[in-house]
N, C-alpha and C positions, 0 to 999 in steps of 0.2 A: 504494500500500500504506500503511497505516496503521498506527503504532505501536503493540507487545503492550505490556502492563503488564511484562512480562518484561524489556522494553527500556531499561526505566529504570535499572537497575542496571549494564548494560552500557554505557551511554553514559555514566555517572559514571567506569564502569573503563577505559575507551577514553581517556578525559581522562588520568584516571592513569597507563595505560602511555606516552600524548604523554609525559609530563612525565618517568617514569622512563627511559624511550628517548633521550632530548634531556640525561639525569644532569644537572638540578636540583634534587634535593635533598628533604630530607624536606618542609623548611619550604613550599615550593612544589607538592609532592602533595598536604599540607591544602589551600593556599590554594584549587588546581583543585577539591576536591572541593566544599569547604564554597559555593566561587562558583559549582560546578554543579547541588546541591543547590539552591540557590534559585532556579537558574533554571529547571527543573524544575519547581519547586514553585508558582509562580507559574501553571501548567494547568489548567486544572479539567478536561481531556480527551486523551488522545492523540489526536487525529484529523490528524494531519500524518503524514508518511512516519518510520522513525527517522534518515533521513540530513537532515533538516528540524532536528531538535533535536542531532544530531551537530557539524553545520556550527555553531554557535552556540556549543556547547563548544569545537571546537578555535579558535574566534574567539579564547574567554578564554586558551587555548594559548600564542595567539600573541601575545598580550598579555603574558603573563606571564613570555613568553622574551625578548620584545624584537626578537623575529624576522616578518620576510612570509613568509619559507622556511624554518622552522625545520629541516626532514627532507632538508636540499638534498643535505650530506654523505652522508647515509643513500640518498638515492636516486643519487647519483650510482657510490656502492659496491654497489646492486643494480643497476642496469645495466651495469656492468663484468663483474659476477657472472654474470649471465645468458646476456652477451654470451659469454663462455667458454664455459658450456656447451651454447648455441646448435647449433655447429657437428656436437659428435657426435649429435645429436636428427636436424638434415638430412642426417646420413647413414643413417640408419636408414630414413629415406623412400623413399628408392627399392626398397628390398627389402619396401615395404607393398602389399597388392594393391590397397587402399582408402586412397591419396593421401589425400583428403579427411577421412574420417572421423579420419585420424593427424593432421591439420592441427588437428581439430579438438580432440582431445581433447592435443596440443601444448600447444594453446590456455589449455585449460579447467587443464593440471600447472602453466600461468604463475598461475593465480587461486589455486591450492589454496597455492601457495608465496609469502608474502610477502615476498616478497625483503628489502628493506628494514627487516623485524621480524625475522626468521631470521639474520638477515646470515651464516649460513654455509649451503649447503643443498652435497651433494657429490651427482655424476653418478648413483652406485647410490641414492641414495633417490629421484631423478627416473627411473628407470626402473623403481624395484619401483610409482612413481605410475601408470605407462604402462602397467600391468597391472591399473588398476582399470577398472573399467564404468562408465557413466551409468544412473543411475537412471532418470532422465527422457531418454530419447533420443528426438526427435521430429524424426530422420535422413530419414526419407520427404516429410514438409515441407518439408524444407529443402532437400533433392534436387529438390524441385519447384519451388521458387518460388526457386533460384539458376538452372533452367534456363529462365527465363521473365525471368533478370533481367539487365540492362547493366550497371547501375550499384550498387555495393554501399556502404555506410555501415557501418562496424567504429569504435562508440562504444569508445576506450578505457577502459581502470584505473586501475593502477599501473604506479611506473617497475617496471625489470627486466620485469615482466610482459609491457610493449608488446616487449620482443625475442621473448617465445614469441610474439609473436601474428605475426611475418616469415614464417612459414612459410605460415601460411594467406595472407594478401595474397601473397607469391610466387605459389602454388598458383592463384588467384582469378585473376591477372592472365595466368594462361600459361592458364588457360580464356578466356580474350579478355574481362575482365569489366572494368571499367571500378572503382580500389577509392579509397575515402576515408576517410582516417582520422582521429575525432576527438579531442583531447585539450584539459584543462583550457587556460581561459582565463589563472589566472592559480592562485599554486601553493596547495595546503591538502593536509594531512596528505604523504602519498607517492605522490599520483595524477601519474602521468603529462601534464607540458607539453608546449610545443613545441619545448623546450630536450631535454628529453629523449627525443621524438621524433628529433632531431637528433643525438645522441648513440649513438643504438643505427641511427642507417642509417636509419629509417624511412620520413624525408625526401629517400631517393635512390629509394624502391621507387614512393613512392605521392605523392598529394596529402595533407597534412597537413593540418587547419583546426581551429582552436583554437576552443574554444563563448563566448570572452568573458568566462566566469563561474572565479570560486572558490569555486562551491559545492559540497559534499560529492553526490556522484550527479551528475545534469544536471537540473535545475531550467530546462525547457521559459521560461518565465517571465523566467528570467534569461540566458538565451542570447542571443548576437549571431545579428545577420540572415544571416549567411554563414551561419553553423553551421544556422541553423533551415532556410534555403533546400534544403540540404545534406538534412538528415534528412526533409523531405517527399518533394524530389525525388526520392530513390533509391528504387531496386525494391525495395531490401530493404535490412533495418537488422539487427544482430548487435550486440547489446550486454553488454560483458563485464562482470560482479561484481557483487557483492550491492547495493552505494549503488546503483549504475545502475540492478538493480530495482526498488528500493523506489521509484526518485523515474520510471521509467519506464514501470511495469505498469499504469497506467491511460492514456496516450498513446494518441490517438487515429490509430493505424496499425497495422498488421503489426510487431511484433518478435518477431525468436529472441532469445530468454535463453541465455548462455553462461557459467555461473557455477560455483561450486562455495557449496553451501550450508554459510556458517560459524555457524548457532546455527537452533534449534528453529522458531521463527516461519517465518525463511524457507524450512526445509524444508514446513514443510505449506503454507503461500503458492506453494510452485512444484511440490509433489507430489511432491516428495523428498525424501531422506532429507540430516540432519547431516553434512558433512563428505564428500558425494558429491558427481558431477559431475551437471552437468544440463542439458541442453539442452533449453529449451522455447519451444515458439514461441504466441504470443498472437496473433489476430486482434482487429484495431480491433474 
């Protein structure tokens, strides 16, 4: 996916919530902007993904905080967070007729909620979420080609968000499927490590493998070989949040998209709507 002109403004204000999120200060929301500003400007084209020009600004981020991990506190209070409310969500599952589809859309309340940006989210707003629909459900696809498949690949997000996604690998593994989960190589904004894998149980359910990189999405390009081994091999690949599409919807394989669309571009990019769930699946 290729960067809207829409996206420019957004990536300058992404800079600026890093910096008001991390409480640095006024003097330090200029410095991100005016230092994003020219990096920006320096383009004569969007033709990159926006998680391409994203990764670049939280660079400056993290330059400016004096941190590798500047969201570590942040994310390690959205995995605590999630991990609470985990419990009463797997109870509701066995009263579902449709296991899967509840895993699924489990899945999709962890993207819509940023943990880590919310830092408070309570039980009743994640159940009035569990009453929304997918706009894009493309459930028949994926009913097929999970019954044809051994081996599954579940691209993580973010922290907190990797504890919604336990229910579906539970689920995936008690169908006899074979599940692996990827998470950042190394840390940027609030995406999900292996540290954090580790923290929410992840690493007792499943195989964990880290892609190598700290780049914003997965940047095929910048992955380790394990990781790449990893996503060719499987039958089938599930990749959660918006970065993961931007930097994976031209990839040369089968993937379902499992996201919630947060701004305009990627609603018409995946054929859904702002702010809905969406499940869509791309053939190579």
């Amino acid at each position: 996916m290729r960067a809207h002109p829409v996206c420019v403004p957004c990536l300058i204000n992404q800079g600026l919530n890093a910096v008001r999120r991390l409480n640095l200060g006024e003097e330090k929301e200029r410095e991100i902007a005016l230092r994003a500003v020219k990096y920006l400007s320096q383009f004569e084209s969007l033709d990159k993904s926006p998680a391409y020009y994203a990764y670049f600004i939280q660079r400056i981020v993290r330059d400016i905080s004096g941190s590798e991990d500047p969201f570590r506190l942040q994310k390690k209070q959205a995995n605590s967070l999630a991990l609470e409310i985990l419990p009463q969500l797997e109870s509701f599952f066995r009263k579902e007729s449709d296991g899967l589809a509840y895993a699924l859309k489990v899945s999709a309340v962890g993207n819509y909620i940023d943990f880590a940006i919310r830092g408070e989210v309570n039980f009743e707003e994640v159940l009035s979420l569990l009453d929304s629909e997918f706009v894009v459900w493309d459930y028949g696809a994926f009913r097929d080609r999970l019954g044809r498949s051994g081996r599954v690949l579940i691209v993580g997000d973010n922290a907190g968000e990797i504890a919604f996604d336990k229910l579906l690998v539970k689920l995936l593994k008690d169908m006899g499927k074979e599940v692996v989960y990827g998470v950042k190589g190394k840390p940027i904004l609030n995406d999900a490590t292996y540290e954090d894998a580790m923290e929410v149980g992840m690493t007792e359910l499943c195989k964990v493998v880290d892609n190598g990189s700290d780049k914003v999405g997965t940047w095929l390009e910048d992955c380790s070989r394990e990781f790449l081994e990893e996503f060719y091999r499987a039958d089938m690949v599930i990749s959660k949040g918006q970065a993961n599409f931007e930097t994976l919807s031209d990839a040369d394989r089968d993937i379902f998209f499992l996201l919630v669309a947060k701004c305009e571009p990627i609603a018409r990019e995946t054929g859904g709507k702002k702010g809905k769930f969406i499940l869509r699946f791309k053939e190579a």
